[in-house]
C-alpha positions in Angstrom: -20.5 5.1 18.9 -16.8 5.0 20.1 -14.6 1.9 20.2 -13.2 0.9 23.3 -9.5 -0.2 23.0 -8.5 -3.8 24.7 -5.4 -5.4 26.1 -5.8 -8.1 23.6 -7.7 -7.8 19.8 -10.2 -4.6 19.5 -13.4 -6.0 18.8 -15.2 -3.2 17.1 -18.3 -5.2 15.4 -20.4 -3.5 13.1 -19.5 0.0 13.2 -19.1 0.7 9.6 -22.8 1.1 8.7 -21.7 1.8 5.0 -21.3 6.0 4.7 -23.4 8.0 6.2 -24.9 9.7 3.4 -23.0 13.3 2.5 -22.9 14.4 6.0 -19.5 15.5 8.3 -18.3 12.9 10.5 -16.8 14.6 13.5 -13.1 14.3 14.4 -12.4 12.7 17.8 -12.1 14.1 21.0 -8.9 16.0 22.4 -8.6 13.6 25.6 -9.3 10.5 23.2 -6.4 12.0 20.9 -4.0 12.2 24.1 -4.3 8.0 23.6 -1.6 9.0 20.3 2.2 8.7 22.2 0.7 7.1 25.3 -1.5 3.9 25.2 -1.2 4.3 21.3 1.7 4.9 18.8 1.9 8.1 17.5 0.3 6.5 14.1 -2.5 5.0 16.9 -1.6 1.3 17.2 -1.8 -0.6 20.0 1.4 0.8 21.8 1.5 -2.9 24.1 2.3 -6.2 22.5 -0.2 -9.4 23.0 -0.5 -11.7 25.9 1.3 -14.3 25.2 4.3 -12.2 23.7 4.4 -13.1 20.3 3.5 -9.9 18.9 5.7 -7.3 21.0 5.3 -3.5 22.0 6.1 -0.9 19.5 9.8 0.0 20.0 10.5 2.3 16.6 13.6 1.4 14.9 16.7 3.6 14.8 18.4 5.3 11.6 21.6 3.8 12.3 19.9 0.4 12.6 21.4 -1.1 9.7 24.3 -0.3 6.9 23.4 1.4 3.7 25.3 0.9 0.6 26.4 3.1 -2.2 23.2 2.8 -4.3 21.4 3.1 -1.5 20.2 -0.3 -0.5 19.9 -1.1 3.2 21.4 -4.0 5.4 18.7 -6.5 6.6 18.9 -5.7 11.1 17.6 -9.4 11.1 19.9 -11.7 8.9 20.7 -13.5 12.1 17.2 -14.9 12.7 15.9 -17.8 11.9 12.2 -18.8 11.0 10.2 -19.7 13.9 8.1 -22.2 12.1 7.1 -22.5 8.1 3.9 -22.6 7.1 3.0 -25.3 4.4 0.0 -26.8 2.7 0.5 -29.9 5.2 0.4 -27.8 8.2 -1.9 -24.8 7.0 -5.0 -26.1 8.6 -3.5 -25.4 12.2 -2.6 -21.6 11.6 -6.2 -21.3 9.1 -7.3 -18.4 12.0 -4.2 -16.0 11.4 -4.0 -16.5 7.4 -6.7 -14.2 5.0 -8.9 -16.4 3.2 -6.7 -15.6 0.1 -3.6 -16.4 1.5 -4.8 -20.1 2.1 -6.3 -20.8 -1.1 -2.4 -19.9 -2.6 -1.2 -23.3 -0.1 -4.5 -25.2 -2.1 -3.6 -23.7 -5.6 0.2 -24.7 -5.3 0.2 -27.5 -2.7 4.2 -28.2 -3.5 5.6 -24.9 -3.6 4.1 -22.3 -1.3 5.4 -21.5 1.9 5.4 -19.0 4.3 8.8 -18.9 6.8 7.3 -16.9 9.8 10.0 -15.2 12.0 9.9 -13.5 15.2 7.9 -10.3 14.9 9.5 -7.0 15.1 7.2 -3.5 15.3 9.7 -0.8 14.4 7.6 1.8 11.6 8.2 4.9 12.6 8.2 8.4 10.7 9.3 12.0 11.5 8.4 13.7 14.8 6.7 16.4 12.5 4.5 13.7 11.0 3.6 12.4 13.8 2.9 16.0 15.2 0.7 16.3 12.0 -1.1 13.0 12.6 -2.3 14.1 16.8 -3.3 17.5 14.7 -5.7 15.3 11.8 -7.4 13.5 15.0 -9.1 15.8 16.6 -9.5 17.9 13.0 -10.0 15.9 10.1 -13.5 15.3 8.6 -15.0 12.7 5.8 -17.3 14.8 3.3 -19.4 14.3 0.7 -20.4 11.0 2.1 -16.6 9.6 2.8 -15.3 10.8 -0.3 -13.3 13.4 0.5 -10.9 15.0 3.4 -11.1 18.3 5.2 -8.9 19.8 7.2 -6.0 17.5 6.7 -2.6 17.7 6.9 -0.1 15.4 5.5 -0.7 11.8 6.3 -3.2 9.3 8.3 -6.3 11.6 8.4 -7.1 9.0 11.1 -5.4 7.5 13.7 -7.9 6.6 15.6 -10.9 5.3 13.2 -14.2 4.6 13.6 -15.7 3.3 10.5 -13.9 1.5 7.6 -13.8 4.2 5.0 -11.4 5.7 7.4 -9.3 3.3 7.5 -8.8 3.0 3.9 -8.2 6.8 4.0 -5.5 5.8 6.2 -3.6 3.7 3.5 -4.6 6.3 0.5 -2.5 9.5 2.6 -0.2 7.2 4.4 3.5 8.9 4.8 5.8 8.2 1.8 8.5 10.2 2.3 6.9 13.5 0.6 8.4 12.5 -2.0 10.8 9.8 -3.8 12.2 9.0 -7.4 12.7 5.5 -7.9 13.6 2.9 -10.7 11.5 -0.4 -10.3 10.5 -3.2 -12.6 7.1 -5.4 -13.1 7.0 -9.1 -14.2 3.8 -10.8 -16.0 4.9 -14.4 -15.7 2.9 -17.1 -17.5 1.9 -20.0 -15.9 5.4 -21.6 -16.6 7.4 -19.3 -15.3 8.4 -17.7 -18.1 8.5 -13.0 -18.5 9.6 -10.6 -19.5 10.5 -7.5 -17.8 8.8 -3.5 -17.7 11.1 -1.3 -16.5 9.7 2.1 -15.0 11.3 5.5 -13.8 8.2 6.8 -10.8 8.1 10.6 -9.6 5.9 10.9 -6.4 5.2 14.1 -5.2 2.8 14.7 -2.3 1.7 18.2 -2.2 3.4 19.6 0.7 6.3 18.9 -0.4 5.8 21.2 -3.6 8.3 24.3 -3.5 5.1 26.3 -4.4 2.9 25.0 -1.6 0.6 27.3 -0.4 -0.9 25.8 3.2 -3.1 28.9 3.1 -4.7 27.6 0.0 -4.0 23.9 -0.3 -6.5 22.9 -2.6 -8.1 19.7 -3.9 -4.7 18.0 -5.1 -3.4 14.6 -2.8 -0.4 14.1 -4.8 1.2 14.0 -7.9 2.4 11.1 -9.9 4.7 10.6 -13.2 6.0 6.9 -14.3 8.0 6.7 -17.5 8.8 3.6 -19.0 11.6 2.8 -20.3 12.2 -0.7 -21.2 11.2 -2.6 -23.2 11.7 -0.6 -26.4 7.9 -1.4 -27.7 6.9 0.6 -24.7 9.8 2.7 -24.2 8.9 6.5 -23.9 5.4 6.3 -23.4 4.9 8.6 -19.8 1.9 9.1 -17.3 1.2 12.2 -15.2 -1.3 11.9 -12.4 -2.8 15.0 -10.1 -4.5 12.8 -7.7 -7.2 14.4 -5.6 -8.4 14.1 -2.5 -12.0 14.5 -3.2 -12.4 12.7 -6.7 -15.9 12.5 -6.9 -15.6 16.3 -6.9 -13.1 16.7 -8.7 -12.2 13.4 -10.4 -8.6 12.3 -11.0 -6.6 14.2 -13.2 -4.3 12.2 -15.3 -2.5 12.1 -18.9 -0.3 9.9 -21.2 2.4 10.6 -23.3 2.5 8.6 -26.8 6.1 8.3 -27.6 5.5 7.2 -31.0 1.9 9.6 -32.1 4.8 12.6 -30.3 0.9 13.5 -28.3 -0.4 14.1 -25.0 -3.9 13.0 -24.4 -6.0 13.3 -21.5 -6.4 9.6 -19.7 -10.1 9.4 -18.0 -9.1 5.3 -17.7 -6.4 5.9 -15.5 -9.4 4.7 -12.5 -10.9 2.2 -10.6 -10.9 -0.6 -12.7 -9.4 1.0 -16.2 -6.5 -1.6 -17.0 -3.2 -0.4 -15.3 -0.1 0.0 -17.3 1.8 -2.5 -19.1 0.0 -5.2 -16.8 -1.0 -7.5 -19.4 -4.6 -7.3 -18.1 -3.4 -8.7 -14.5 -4.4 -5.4 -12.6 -6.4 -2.6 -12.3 -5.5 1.2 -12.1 -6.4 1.1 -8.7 -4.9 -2.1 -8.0 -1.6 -0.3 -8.2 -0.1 1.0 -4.6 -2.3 -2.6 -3.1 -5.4 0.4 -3.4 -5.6 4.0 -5.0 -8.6 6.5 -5.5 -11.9 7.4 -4.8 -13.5 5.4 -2.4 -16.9 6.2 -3.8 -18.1 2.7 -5.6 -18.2 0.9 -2.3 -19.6 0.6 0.6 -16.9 -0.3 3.2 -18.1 -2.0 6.6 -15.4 -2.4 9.4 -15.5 -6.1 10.8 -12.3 -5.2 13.6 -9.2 -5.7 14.4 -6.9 -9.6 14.2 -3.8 -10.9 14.3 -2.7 -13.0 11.3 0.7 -13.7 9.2 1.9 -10.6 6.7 5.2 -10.1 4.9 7.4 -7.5 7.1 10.9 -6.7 7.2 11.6 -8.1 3.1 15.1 -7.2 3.6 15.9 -10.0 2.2 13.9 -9.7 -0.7 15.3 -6.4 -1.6 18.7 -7.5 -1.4 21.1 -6.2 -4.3 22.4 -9.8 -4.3 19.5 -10.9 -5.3 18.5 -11.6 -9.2 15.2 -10.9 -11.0 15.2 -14.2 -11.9 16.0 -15.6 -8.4 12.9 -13.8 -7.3 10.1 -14.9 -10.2 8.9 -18.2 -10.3 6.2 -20.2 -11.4 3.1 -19.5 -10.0 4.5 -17.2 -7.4 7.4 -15.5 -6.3 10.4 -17.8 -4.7 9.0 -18.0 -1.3 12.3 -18.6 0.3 13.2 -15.1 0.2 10.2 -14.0 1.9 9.5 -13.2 5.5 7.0 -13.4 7.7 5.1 -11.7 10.7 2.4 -12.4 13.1 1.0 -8.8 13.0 -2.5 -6.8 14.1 -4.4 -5.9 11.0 -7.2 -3.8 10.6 -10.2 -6.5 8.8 -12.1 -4.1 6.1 -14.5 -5.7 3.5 -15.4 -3.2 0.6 -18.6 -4.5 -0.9 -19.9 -3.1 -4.8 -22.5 -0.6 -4.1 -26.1 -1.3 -6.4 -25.8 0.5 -9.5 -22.2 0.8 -9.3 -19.5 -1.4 -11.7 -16.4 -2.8 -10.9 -14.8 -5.9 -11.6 -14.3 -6.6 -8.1 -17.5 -7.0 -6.7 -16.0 -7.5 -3.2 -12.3 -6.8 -1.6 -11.3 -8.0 1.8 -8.7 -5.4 3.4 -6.1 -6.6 6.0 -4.2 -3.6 7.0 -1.4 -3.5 8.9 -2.1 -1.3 12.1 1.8 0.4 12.7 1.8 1.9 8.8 -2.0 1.7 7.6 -0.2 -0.5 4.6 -2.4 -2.7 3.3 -1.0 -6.2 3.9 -3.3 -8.3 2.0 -6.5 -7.9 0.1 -8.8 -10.7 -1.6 -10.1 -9.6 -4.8 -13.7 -11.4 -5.7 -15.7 -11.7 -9.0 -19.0 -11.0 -10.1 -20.2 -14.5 -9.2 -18.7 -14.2 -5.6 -15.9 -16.0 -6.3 -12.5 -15.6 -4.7 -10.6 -14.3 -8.2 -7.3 -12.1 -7.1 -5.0 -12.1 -3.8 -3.1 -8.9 -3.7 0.0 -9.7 -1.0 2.5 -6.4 -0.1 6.1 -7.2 1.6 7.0 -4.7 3.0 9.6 -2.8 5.5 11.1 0.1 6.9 13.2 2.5 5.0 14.9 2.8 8.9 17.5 5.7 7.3 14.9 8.2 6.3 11.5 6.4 8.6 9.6 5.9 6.0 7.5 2.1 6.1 6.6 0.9 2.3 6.7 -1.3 0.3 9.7 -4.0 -1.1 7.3 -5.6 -3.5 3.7 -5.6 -4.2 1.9 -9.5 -5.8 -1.3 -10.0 -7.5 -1.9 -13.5 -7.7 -4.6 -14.7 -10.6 -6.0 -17.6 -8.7 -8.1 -18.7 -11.8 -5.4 -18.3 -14.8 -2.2 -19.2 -12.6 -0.6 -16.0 -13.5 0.7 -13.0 -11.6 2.0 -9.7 -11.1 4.6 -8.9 -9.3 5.8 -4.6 -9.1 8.6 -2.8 -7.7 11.4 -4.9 -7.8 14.9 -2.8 -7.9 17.0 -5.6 -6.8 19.4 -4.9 -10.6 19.0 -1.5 -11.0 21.8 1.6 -10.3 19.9 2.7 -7.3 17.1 2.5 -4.5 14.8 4.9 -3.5 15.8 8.3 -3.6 13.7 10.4 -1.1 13.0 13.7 -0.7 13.7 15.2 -3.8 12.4 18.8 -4.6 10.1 19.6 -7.1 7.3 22.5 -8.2 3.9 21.7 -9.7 5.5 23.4 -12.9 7.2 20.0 -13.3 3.7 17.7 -13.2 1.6 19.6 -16.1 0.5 18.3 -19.4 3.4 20.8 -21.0 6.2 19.6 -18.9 5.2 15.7 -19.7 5.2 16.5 -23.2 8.7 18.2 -23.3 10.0 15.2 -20.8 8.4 12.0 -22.9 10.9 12.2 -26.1 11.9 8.4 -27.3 
């Protein structure tokens, strides 16, 4: 059954009867593909804004669309603008239809203090011509196998642009363009109630695979990525390193990951590094695949597609990223300072990822809102056991406009039930921003070379 694209919201239903068992699901059609570049983006958005204007047509940003300093950090194109309206718990009710069910329980859990300042809505993601040339290609070639779990025939990023079930669009986010590859410094906070934290400070190397000097298309193999984080403050955790070789089928070949114990001098093999294995130096706020908004195998749930909205996300966080901006200007009680935060009224893809029997998680049930220009998950609502609204995962994000790479500023996971949170990739202090594009061979990501790296 095909979706038919509107001039308003895509209604798509029920489409995403779960996965259909371990079967191929067939790529689309070549004159459905010629949609990519004409009636949708190249990364298959609606190319046309709403009716009534206040979401506009895709118009992809230029590199020269702002200044970029010596570290690296880049000028906000919007300083000038001013918020359109702000969002409060007073006024919530009226804009309840375009907020995730998590984003309105944070106005009920902190009545005095949340906010959202929405500002005119700008739709400028864009990536390299060759990307986008790779994405067409994935349309009309890509496949799910073994039952959703794994990719074949794909090349680079956004297996597909024009999906037709949800597991699909969660493939989307997993392979979503990054750069290739990027070294970066970033730091996570675990504030308590009060306000008060402490700082983990991390050196990441993300590698995706065809951007490996060695990279053999002929024989491309199993392996999505590859991922190391050091940290390196504070000096209780200093030293200790992870190496990931993430794979794109990992119920075939699960997740291959290690960790480097600065103080036992060992390398061990990390089976936890998954699904709902604690993630690192999170103080038990976040799961592995927490990390990245969503990571891994898809394989646990079963992932039903409800359609397409429009709702308020955090885009364009220029201003949160600012270099003139503190750690400590930025962490708050309860939640980050809202006053540095911007936001959009955006189409998201609506994806509810529901426990399958027999299978464990802590998360019996996640709500996906992802943003259709990037496939960047936006928002997702995190429930427990009991059914329970426990987590709300929020990403602002924007556009690395130099190199056209869309990520993310900073990534929150807000404990609605303890009153803490986490909040990850803050560089606002630190000597530099993202470095993209960085060479590398898989020679650098084995066991041996994270052993000779991790020395305290």
């Amino acid at each position: 059954m095909r979706m038919k694209m509107t001039k308003g919201l895509l209604q798509v239903g029920v489409l995403g009867m779960s996965l259909l068992a371990a079967n191929v699901m067939a790529a689309v059609s070549v004159s459905e593909a010629a949609k990519l570049g004409t009636t949708l983006t190249p990364m298959g958005a609606e190319m046309a804004g709403n009716a009534d204007g206040s979401i506009p047509a895709w118009k992809p940003m230029s590199k020269t669309a702002g200044a970029v300093d010596s570290k690296g950090f880049l000028a906000d194109p919007y300083a000038n603008e001013k918020p359109l309206f702000t969002i409060t718990a007073q006024n919530v009710d009226q804009y309840k239809d375009k907020l995730a069910p998590g984003q309105y329980a944070m106005f009920k859990r902190y009545p005095e203090t949340f906010k959202m300042p929405v500002y005119p809505s700008h739709r400028g993601a864009t990536v390299p011509d060759e990307v986008f040339a790779a994405i067409k290609e994935n349309a009309t070639k890509t496949k799910l196998v073994a039952g959703g779990n794994g990719l074949e025939d794909f090349k680079t990023a956004v297996p597909f642009p024009i999906p037709q079930n949800g597991v699909e669009v969660i493939w989307n986010h997993i392979t979503r363009y990054r750069g290739g590859s990027v070294k970066r410094l970033v730091t996570q906070a675990t504030p308590q109630p009060n306000g008060s934290y402490s700082l983990v400070y991390f050196q990441d190397q993300f590698v995706f695979r065809d951007k490996m000097k060695d990279y053999d298309p002929a024989n491309p193999g199993n392996i999505l990525f590859y991922f190391k984080q050091e940290v390196t403050a504070p000096s209780r955790l200093a030293g200790g390193v992870l190496l990931v070789h993430e794979t794109l089928d990992q119920v075939k070949e699960p997740r291959l990951a290690w960790v480097y114990n600065a103080g036992q001098r060992r390398v061990r093999r990390a089976p936890q590094v998954s699904y709902d294995g604690p993630g690192t130096a999170a103080d038990g706020l976040r799961t592995s695949d927490n990390l990245d908004m969503y990571n891994g195998a898809p394989d646990r749930y079963d992932w039903k597609l409800e359609g397409k909205k429009e709702m308020y996300i955090a885009s364009d966080s220029y201003k949160l990223d600012s270099p003139n901006v503190k750690y400590a200007d930025i962490i708050k009680a309860g939640h980050i300072n809202q006053d540095l935060t911007r936001y959009e009224l955006r189409r998201v893809w609506h994806v509810v990822a529901t426990l399958k029997e027999g299978q464990r998680h802590i998360y019996a049930k996640r709500d996906f809102y992802i943003d259709e220009d990037t496939w960047q998950a936006a928002v997702i609502d995190h429930y427990d056991g009991r059914g329970q609204l426990w987590r709300v995962a929020e990403a602002h994000s924007q556009d690395y406009y130099n190199v056209q790479v869309p990520w993310y500023t900073l990534e929150t996971l807000y404990d609605l039930q303890s009153g803490r949170y986490l909040a990850l990739g803050m560089k606002n202090e630190e000597k530099s921003a993202y470095d993209f594009g960085f060479t590398a061979t898989t020679a650098d990501f084995t066991p041996t070379a994270l052993r000779q790296s991790g020395v305290r």
